[in-house]
VOTIFI-911269 format. One record per atom (N, C-alpha, C): x, y negated, z negated; residue in three letters. Coordinates in pm, whole numbers, plus 32768, in hexadecimal, padded with zeros to 4 digits. Layout:
# VOTIFI-911269
XYZALA;...
This chain:
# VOTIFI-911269
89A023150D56UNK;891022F60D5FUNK;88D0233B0DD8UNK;892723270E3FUNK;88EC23680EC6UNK;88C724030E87UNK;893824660E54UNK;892E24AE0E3EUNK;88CF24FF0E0FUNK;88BB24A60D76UNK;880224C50D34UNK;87D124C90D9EUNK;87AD245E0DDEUNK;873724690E2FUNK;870C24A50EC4UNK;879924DB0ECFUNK;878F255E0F3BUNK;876925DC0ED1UNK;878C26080E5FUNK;875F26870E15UNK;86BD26440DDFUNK;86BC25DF0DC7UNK;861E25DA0DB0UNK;85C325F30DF7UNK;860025C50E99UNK;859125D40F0EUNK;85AD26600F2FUNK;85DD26AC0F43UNK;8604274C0F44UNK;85A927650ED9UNK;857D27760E56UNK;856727770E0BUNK;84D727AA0E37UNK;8495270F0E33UNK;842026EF0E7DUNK;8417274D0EFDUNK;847D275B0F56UNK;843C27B80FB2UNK;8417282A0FB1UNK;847028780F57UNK;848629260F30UNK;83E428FD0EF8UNK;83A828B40E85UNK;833D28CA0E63UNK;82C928BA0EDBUNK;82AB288C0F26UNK;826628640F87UNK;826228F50FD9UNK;82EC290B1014UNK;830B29A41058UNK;82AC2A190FDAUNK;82C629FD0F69UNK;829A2A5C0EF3UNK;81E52A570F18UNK;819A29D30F04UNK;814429D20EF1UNK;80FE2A1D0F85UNK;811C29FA1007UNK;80E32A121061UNK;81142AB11072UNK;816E2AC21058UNK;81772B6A1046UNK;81022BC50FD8UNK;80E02B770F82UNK;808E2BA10EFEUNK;80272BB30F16UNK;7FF92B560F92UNK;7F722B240FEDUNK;7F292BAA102CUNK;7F912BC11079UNK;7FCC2C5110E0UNK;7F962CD51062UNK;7FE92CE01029UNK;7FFC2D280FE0UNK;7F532D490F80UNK;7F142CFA0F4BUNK;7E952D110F55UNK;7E372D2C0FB3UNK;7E5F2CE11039UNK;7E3D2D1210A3UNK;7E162DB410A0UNK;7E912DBF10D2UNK;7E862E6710DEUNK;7E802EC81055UNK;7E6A2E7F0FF0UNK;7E0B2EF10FA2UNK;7D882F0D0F89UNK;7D6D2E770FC1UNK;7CED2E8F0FD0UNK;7CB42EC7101AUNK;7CF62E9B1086UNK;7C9C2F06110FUNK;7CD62F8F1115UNK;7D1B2FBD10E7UNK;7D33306210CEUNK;7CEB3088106BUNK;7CE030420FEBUNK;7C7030780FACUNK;7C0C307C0FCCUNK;7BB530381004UNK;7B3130191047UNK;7B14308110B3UNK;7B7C3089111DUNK;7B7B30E41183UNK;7B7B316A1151UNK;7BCE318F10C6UNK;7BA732251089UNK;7B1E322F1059UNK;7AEE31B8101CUNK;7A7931EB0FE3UNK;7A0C31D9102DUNK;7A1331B2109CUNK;798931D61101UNK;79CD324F112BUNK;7A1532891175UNK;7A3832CF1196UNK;7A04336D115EUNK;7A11335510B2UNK;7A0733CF1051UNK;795F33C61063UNK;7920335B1067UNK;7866333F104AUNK;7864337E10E0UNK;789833561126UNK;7848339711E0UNK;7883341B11BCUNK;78E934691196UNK;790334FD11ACUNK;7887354F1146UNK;788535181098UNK;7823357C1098UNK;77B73574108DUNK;776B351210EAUNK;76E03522110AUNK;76ED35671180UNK;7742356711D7UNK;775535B21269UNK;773536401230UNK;77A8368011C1UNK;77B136FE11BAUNK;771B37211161UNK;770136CD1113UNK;769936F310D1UNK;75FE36EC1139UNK;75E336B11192UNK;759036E211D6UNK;759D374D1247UNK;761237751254UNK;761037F2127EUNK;760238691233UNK;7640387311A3UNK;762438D01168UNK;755E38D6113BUNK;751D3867114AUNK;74823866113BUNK;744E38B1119AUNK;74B23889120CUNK;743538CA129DUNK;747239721290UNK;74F4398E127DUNK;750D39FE127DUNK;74B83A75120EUNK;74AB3A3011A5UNK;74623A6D1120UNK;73E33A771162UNK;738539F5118CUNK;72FC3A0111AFUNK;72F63A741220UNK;73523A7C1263UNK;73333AD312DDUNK;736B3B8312E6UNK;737C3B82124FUNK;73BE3C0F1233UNK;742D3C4D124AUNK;746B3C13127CUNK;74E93C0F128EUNK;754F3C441218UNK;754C3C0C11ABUNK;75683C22111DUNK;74E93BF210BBUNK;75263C171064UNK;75023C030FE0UNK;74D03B6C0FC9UNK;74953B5F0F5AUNK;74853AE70F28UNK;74E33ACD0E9CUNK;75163B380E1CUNK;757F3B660DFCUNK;75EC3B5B0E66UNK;76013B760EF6UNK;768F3B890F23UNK;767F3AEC0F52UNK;76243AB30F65UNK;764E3A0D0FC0UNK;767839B00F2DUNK;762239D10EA2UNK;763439800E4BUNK;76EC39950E0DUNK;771E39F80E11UNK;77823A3E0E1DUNK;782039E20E8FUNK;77EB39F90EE2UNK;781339970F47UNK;783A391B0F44UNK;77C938E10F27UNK;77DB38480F1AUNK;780D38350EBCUNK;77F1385A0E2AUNK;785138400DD5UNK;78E4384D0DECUNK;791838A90E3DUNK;79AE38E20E7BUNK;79D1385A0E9BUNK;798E38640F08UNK;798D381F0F8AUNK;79B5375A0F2FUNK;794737250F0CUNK;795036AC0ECEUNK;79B536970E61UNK;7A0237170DFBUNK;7A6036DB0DC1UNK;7ADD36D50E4AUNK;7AFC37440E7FUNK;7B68371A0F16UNK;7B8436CE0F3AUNK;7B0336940F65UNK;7AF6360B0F9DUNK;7B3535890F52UNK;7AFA359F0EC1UNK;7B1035550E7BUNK;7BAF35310E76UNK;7BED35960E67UNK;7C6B359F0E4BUNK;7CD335990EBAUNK;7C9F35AE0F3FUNK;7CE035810FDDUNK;7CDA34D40FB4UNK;7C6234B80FB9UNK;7C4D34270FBEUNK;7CA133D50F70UNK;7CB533F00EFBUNK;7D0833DD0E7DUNK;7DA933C20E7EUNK;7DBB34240F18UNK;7E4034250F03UNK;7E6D33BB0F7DUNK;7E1833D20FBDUNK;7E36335C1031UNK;7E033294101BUNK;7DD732AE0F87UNK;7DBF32210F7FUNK;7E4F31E40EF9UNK;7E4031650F16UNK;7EC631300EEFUNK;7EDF31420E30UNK;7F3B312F0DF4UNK;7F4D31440D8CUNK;7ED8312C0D1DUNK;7EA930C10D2AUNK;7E3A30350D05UNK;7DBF30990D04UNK;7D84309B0D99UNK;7D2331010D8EUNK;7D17316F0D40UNK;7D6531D60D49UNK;7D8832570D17UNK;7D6532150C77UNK;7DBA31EC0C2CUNK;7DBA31C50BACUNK;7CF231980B8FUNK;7CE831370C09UNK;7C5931060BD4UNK;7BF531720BF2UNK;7C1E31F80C62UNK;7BC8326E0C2CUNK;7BA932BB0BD9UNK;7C6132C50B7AUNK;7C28334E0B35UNK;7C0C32ED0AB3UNK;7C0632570AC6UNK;7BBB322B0A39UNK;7B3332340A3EUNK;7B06325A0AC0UNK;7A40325B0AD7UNK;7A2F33000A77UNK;7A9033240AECUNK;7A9E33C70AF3UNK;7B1433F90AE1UNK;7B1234570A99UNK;7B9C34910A6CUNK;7BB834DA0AA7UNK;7B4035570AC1UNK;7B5035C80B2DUNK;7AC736150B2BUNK;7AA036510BA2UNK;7A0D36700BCAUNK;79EF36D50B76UNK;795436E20B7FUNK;78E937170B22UNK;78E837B20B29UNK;78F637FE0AE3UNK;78F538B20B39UNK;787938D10B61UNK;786739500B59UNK;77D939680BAAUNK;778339840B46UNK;77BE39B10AB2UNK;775839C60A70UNK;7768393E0A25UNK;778A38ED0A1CUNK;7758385A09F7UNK;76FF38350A12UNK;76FA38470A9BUNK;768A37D70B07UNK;760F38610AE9UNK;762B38BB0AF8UNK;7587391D0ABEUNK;7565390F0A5CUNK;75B338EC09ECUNK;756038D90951UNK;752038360964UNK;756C37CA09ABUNK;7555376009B5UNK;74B637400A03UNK;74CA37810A95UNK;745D378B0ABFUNK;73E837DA0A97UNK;73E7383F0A46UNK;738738830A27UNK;7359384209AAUNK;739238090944UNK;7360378E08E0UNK;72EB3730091EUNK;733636D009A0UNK;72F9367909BCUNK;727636900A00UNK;726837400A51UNK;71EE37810A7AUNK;719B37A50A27UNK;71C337F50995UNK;71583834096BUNK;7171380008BBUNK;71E137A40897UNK;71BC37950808UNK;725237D107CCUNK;724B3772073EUNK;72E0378B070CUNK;7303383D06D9UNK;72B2389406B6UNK;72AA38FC068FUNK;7286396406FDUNK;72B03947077AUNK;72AD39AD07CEUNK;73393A0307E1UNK;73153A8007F4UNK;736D3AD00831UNK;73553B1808BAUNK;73D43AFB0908UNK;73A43B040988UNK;73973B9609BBUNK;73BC3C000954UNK;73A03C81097FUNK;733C3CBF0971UNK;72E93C710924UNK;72483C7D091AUNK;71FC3C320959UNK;72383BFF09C1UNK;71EB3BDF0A3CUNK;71D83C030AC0UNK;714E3BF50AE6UNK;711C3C530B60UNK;71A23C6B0BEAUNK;71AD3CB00C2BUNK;71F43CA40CA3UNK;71953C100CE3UNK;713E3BE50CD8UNK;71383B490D38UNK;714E3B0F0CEBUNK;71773AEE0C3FUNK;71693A9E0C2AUNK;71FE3A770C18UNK;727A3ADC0C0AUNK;72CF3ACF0C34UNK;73363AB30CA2UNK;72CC3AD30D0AUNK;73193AA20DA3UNK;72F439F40DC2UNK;726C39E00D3BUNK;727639480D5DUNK;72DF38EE0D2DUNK;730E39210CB4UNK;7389391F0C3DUNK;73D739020CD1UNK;7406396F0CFBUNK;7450397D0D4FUNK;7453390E0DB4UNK;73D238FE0E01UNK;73DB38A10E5CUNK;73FF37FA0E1EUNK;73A738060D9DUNK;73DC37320D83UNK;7489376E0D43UNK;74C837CD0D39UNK;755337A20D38UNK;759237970DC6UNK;757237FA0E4FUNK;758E37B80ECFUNK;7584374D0F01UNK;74DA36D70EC7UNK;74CC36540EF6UNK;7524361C0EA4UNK;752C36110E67UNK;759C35A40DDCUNK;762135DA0E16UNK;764636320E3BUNK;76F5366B0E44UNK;76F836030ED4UNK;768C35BE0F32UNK;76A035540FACUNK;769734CD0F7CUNK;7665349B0F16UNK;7666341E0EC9UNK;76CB33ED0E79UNK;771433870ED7UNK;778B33380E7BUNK;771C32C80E1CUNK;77AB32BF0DB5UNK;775832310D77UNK;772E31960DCAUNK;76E131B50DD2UNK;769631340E3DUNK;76E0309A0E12UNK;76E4307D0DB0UNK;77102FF20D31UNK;77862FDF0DA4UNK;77F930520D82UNK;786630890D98UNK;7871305A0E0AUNK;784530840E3EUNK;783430B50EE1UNK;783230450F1AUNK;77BB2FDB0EFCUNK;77BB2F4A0F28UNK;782D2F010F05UNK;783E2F0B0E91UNK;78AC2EB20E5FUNK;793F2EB70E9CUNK;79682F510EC2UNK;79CD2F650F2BUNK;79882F450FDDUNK;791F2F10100AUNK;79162ECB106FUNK;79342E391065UNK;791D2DF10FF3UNK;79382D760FC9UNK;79CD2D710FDFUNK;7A1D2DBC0F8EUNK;7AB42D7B0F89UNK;7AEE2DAB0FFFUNK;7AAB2E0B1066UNK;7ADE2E4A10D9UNK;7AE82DA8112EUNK;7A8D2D681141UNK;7A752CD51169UNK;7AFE2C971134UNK;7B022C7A10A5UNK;7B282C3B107DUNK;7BCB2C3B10A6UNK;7C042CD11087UNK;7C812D0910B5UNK;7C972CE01143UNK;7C632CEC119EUNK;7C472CC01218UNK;7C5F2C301243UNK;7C262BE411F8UNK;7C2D2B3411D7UNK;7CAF2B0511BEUNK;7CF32B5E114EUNK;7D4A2B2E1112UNK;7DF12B6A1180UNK;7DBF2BD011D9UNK;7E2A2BEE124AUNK;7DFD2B7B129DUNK;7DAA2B7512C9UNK;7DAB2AEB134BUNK;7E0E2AA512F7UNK;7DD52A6512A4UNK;7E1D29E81264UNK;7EAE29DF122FUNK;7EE52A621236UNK;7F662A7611D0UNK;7FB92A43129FUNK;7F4D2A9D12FBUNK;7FA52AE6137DUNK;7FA62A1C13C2UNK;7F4C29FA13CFUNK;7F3E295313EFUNK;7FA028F51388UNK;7FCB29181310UNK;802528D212DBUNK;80AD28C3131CUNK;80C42946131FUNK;814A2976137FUNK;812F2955140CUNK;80F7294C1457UNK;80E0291814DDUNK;80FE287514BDUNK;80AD2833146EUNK;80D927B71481UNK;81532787148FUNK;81BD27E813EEUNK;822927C513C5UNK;828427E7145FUNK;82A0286B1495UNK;82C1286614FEUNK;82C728331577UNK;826E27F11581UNK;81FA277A15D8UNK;826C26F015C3UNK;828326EB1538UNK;82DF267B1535UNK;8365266C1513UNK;839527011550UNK;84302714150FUNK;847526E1157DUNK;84F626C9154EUNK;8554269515ABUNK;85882715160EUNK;85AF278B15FAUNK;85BF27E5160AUNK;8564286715FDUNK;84FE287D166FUNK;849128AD164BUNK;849A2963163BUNK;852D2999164EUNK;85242A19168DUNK;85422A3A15DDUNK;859329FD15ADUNK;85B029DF1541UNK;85552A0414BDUNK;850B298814D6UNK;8485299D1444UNK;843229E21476UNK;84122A27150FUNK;83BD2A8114EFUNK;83F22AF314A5UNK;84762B2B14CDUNK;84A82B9A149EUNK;84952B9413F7UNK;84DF2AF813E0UNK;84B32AE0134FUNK;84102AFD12DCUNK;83B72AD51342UNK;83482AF5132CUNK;83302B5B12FCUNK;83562BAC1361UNK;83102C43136AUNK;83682CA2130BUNK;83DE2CA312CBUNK;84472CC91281UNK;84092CA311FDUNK;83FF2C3E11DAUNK;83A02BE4115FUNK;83552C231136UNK;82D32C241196UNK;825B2C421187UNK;82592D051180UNK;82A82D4311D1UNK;82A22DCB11C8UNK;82DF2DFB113DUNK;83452DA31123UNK;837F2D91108DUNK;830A2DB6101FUNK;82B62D30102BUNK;82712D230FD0UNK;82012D9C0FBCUNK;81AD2DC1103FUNK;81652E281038UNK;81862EC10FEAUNK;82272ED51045UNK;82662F621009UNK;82582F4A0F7DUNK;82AA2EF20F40UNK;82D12ED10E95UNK;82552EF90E6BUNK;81E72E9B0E93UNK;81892EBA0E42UNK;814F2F170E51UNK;81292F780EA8UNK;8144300B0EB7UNK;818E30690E40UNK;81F2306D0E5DUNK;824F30860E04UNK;826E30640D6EUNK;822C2FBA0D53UNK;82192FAF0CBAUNK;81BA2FF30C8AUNK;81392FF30CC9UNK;80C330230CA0UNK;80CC30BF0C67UNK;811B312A0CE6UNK;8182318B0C99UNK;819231B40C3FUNK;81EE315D0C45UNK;822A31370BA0UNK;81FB31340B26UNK;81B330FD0B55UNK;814330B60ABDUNK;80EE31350A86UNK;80B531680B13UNK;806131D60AFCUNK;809A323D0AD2UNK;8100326C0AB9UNK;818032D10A95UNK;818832960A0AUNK;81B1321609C5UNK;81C631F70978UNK;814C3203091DUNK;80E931DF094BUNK;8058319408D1UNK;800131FC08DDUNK;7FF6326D0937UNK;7FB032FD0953UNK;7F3A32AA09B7UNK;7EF4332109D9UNK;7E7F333A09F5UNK;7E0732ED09E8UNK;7DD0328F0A4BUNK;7D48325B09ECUNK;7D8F31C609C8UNK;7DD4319409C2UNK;7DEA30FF09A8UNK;7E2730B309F6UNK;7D9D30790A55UNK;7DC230000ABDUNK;7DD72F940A97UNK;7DD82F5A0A2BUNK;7E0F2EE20A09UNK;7EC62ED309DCUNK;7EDD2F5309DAUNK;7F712F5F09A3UNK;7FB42F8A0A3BUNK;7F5E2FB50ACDUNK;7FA02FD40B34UNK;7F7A2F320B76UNK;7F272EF60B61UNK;7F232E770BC1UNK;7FA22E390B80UNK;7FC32E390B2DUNK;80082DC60AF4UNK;80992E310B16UNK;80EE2E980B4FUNK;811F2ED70B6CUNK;81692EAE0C08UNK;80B22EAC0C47UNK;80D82E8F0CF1UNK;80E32E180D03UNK;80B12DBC0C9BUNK;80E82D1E0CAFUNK;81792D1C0CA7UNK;816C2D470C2DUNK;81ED2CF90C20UNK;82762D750C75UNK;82452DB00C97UNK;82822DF00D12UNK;82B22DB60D98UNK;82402D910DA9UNK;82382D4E0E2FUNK;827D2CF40E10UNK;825D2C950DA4UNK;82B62BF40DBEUNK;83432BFB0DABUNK;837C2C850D5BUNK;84382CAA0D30UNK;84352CBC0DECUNK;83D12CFE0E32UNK;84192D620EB6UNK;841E2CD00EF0UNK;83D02C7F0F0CUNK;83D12C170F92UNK;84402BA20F3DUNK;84502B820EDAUNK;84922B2B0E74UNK;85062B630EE3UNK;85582BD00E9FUNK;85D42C1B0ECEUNK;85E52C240F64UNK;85B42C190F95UNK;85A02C27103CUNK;85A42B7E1066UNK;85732B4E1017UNK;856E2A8C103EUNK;85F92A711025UNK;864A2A930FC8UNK;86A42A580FABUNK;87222AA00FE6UNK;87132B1F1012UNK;87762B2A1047UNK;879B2B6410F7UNK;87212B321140UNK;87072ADF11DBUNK;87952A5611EDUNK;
C-alpha cells in the first residue's frame, strides 16, 4: 500500500514538475516570438525610411530604392524567421509563405494607383517613380493587427515566466534540501523549454511548412516527454 502511494505521489509530482515546465516553456515562446516580430516591424521601417530620404535626395533612383526594399524586407523577413522559435516560424509562413518580388508589388501597386487595366510601361517617368515610391512606404509597414497582437502575448509570455520562475522559488523556498531542488528546478524546467524547442522541430519537419497547429502540439508535447524524463530520473 505504502508503495502505491509513494508511485502515485511521484506520479503527481513529475506532472506538477511537467506542468510548471510547460508554463516556462510558453514562456519563452512567446517572448521570442514577440521580440522577433517587433524587431522585423522596427528594421523595415528603419531601412525603408532611409531608402525615401536617399531616393528624395538623389542619391538613387526611385526604381533603385523600390528595388531595395523589396531585397532588403524579404532578408529581413527571413533573418527574423530563423531566429524565432519553431511555433513562430510555422505561424509565419502560414500568414506568408515567402515575399512578394518586385514585379508583383509594381503590377500590385500600379492597379491600386491607376486602375485594373494599367500597364506600367505606359506610364509617365513620374508616374512610375510614384509606383515606385508607395512600394518603398509599404516595403516599412508590418501588419499592424499582427504587430499588436505580438505586443499582447509579448506581455503575456512575460507573465507566464514570472509565474512559472515564482513557482520554483517557492518550491525551493520550501525544500528540505535547498541546493538540491534548485538544481532540480532548473534541469526540469531547461528540460522542458529545450524539448519543446526541439518537438516543435520535429513537428515542423514532419507536417511541412505553414502548420502551427501541428508544431504547437509538437512543442507541447515535447516539452512535457523532456521535463517528464528529467523528473523522474533526478
Amino acid at each position: 500500500m505504502a508503495n502505491d502511494e509513494q508511485k502515485d505521489r511521484a506520479a503527481f509530482d513529475a506532472a506538477i514538475q511537467a506542468l510548471k515546465a510547460e508554463v516556462a516553456n510558453a514562456g519563452v515562446h512567446l517572448s521570442l516570438d514577440s521580440s522577433a516580430r517587433l524587431a522585423y516591424a522596427r528594421q523595415i521601417q528603419a531601412i525603408a525610411n532611409e531608402l525615401q530620404l536617399q531616393a528624395t535626395s538623389g542619391r538613387i533612383t526611385w526604381g533603385q530604392a523600390a528595388q531595395q526594399a523589396q531585397e532588403a524586407r524579404n532578408v529581413i523577413m527571413e533573418i527574423i524567421r530563423g531566429r524565432s522559435t519553431p511555433v513562430g516560424r510555422a505561424m509565419a509562413q502560414r500568414i506568408k509563405s515567402e515575399g512578394k518580388t518586385l514585379n508583383e508589388l509594381i503590377a500590385r501597386k500600379a492597379q491600386q494607383l491607376h486602375g485594373p487595366n494599367v500597364r506600367f510601361d505606359r506610364l509617365t517617368a513620374a508616374q512610375q517613380n510614384a509606383v515606385y515610391g508607395e512600394i518603398v512606404k509599404s516595403a516599412g509597414k508590418s501588419n499592424a493587427a499582427i504587430t499588436q497582437r505580438m505586443r499582447t502575448l509579448s506581455r503575456a509570455g512575460r507573465g507566464l515566466l514570472v509565474f512559472s520562475i515564482a513557482v520554483s522559488v517557492y518550491t525551493i523556498a520550501n525544500a528540505d534540501n535547498k541546493v538540491e531542488a534548485a538544481g532540480k528546478e532548473l534541469a526540469v524546467t531547461g528540460a522542458g523549454i529545450g524539448g519543446g524547442m526541439a518537438g516543435g522541430a520535429l513537428a515542423g519537419l514532419a507536417c511541412g511548412p505553414g502548420a502551427p497547429a501541428c508544431v504547437v502540439v509538437g512543442a507541447f508535447v515535447g516539452g512535457a516527454l523532456a521535463a517528464i524524463g528529467v523528473e523522474f530520473l533526478w
